[in-house]
C-alpha positions in Angstrom: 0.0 0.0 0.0 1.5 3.3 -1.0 1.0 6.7 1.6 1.3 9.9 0.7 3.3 11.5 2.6 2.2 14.8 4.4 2.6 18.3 3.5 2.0 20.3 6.4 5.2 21.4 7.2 5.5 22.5 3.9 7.6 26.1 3.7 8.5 27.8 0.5 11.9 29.1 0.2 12.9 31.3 -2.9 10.7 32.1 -5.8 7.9 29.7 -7.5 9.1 28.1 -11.3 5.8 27.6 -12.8 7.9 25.7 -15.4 8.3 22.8 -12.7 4.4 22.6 -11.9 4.1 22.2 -15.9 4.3 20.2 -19.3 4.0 22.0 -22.5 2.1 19.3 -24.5 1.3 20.2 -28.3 -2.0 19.4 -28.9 -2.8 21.2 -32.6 -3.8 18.0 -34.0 -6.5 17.2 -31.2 -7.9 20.7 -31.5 -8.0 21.7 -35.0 -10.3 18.0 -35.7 -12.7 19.3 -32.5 -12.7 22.6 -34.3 -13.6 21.1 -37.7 -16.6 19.5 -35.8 -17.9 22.6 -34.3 -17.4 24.6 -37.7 -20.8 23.3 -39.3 -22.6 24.2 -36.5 -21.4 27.9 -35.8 -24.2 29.5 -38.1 -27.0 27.8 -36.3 -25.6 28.7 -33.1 -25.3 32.6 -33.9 -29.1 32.7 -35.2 -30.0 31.7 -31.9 -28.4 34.2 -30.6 -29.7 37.2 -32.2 -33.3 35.5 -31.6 -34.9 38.1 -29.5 -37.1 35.4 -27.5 -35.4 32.3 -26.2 -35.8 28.7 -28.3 -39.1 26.5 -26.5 -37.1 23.6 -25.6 -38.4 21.3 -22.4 -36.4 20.9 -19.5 -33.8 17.5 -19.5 -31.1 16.0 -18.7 -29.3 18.3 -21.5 -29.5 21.5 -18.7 -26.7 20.4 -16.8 -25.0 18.5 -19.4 -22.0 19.1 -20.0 -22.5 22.3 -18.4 -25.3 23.7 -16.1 -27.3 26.1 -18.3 -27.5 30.1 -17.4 -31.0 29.8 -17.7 -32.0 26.7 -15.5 -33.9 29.1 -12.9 -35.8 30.9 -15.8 -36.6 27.3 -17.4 -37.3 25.5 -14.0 -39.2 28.3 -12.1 -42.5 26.5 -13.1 -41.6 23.5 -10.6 -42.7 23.7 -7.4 -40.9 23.8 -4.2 -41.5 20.2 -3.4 -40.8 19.2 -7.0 -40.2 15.5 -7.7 -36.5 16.5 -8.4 -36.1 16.7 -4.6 -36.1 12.6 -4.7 -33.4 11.0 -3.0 -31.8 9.4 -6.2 -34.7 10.1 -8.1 -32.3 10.1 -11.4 -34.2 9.0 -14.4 -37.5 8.7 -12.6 -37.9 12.4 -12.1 -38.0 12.5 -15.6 -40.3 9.9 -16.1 -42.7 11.3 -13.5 -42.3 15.2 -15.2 -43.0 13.5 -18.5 -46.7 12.0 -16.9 -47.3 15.2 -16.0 -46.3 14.4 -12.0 -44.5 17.5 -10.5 -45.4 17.8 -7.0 -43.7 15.1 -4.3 -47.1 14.9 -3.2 -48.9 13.4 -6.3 -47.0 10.3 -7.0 -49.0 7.3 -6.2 
């Protein structure tokens, strides 16, 4: 078994070289085919943008995925307090019950 060992006498002494904490990795190749895949979709991305009213799109799993949305508490401000999404490891059930029309804890059978 391998232990760490303990940094809590840890002092600095003299200045910090960033270039010891740090790899300079070239990564060009992995970028520019990412980039080529986000090209095509640039154009639909700015006219939703300039929209003057937000797209209609239904709550999911796609609000915090892979980052939480800006808008989540505009979106999700029609859910109650006691809003099925307050289940312990409620998961893909909350969505099940949201997509039967069950938003209140209180109304699941």
């Amino acid at each position: 078994m391998l232990r760490h060992a303990r940094r809590r006498n840890y002092v600095r002494r003299g200045a910090v070289d960033p270039k010891k904490f740090f790899k300079t990795v070239n990564v060009t190749k992995e970028v520019s085919g990412l980039s080529r895949e986000i090209e095509p979709q640039l154009e639909d991305m700015f006219a939703t943008i300039r929209r003057k009213q937000e797209p209609e799109i239904k709550i999911g799993p796609h609000c915090s995925d892979p980052y939480t949305c800006p808008l989540t508490e505009k979106c999700w401000g029609f859910l109650p307090p006691d809003s099925v999404f307050n289940l312990y490891y409620g998961g893909k059930k909350c969505w099940r019950l949201l997509q039967e029309g069950v938003v209140n804890l209180k109304d699941i059978s």
